[in-house]
Structures are given as structure tokens and as C-alpha cells.
C-alpha positions as CSV (number, residue, x, y, z in Angstrom):
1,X,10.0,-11.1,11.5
2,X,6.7,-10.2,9.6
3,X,4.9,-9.5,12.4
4,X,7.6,-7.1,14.2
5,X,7.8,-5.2,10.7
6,X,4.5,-5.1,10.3
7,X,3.4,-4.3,14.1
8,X,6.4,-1.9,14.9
9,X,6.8,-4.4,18.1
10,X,9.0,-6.8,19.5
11,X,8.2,-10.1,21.0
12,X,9.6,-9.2,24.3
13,X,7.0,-5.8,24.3
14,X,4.1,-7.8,25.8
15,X,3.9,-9.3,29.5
16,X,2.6,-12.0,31.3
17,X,0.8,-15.0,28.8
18,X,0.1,-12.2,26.1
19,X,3.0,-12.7,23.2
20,X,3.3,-10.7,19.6
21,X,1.7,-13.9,18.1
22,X,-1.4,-14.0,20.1
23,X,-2.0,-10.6,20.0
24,X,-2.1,-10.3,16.6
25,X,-4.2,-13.5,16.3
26,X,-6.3,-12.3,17.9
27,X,-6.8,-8.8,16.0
28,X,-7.1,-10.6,12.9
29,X,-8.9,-9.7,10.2
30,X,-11.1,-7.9,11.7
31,X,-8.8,-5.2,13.9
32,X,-5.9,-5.4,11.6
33,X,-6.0,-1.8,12.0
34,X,-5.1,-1.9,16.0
35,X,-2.0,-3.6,15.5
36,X,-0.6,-2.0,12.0
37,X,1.8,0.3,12.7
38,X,0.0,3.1,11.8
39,X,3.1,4.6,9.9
40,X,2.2,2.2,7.0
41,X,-1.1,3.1,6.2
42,X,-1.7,6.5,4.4
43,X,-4.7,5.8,2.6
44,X,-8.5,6.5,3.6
45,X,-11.4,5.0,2.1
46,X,-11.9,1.8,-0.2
47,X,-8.1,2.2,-0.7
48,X,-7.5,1.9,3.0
49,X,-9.2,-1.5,3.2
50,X,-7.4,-2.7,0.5
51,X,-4.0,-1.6,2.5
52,X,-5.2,-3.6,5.4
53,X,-6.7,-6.4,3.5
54,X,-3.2,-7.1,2.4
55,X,-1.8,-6.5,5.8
56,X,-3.9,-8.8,7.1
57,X,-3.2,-11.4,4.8
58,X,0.8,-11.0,5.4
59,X,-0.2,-11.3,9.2
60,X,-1.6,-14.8,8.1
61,X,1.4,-15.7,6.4
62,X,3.7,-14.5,9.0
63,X,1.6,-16.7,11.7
64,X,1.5,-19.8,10.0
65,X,5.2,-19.5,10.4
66,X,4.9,-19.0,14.4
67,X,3.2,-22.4,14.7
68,X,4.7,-24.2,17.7
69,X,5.4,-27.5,15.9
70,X,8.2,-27.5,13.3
71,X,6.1,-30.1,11.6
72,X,2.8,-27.9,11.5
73,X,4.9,-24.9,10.1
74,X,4.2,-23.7,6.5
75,X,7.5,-24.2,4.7
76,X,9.2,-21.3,3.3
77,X,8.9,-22.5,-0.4
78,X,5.0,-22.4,0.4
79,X,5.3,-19.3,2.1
80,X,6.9,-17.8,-0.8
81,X,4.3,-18.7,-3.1
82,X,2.0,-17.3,-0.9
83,X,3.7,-13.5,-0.5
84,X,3.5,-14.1,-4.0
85,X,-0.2,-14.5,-4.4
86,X,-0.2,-11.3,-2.2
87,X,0.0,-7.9,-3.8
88,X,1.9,-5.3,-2.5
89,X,0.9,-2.1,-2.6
90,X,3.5,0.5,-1.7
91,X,2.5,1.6,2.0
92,X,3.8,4.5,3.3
93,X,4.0,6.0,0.1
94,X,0.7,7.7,-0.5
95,X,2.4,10.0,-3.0
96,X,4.3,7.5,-5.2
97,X,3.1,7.0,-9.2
98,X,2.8,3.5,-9.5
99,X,0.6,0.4,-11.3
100,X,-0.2,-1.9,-8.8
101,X,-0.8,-4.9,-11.7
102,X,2.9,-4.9,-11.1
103,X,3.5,-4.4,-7.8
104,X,4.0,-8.0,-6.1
105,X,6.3,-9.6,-3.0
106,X,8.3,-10.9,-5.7
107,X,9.8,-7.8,-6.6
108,X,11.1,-7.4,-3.5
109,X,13.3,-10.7,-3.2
């Protein structure tokens, strides 16, 4: 679900032995910016690659939870802790007044 919110694409959008997973494993990190859905990202500069930096690191999070083996996947307590460890800052809203020392995943469960 990360990856179609993230991606603006649906796993059945790709043909053939191309999926959502592999291609965004295979954009990552360092063509984050090919499958972000462009909407999301309304920064330039050094704030920019911060954006995607974080994108990329939900992308991470997100595929660790597509693993094929149930046994292999990251557990959702640990994935938690993870978005946690990630901060959110607030895309698509280049004009918002924030501090992002507070903005976190937590504050949006």
C-alpha cells in the first residue's frame, strides 16, 4: 500500500515480468525521483533531496514488507518503529508553516 501511495500506481499497471515491487527496486535510491509521484514533491534544492531521501527510505520500508516469504517479512511492530525513525516532512505542502523536529510517522497513526 506504500508503494501505490507513494508511486500513484497500481500493481496491475505493469506488464509482462515487470511488477510495482521490482520497479521500484530497482529505482532505488538512486532514481527515487522516476517513480515518486511527482505531485508529492514541491521542493527544489537541498530541500528536495531531503523530500526524496525520506521517500526513498519509506520505499525501503514498504519493500521489506513485499518480501515473498511470510517468514522473511519485516513484522509490522518493526515496521512501525521504523516509519517512526523516519521523518515526515509534509509533501505536497510547499506552503505550510511547520517545525519539522515534530513532524514524524507517528503523528499520523
Amino acid at each position: 500500500m506504500l508503494l501505490e501511495t507513494f508511486t500513484r500506481r497500481k500493481p496491475n499497471d505493469f506488464e509482462g515480468d515487470v511488477s510495482l515491487k521490482r520497479w521500484v527496486s530497482y529505482s532505488l535510491p538512486e532514481a527515487v525521483m522516476d517513480v515518486v509521484d511527482a505531485n508529492l514533491l514541491t521542493s527544489t534544492g537541498n530541500r528536495l533531496q531531503k523530500e526524496l531521501d525520506v521517500v526513498a527510505s519509506i520505499m525501503k520500508v514498504a519493500l521489506d514488507c513485499c518480501v515473498e516469504s511470510p517468514d522473511r517479512r519485516t513484522n509490522m511492530k518493526d515496521v512501525v518503529g521504523m516509519l517512526q525513525k523516519t521523518k515526515i516532512q509534509p509533501l505536497g505542502c510547499g506552503a505550510c508553516s511547520y517545525d519539522p523536529n515534530d513532524l514524524f510517522v507517528a503523528n499520523i497513526f
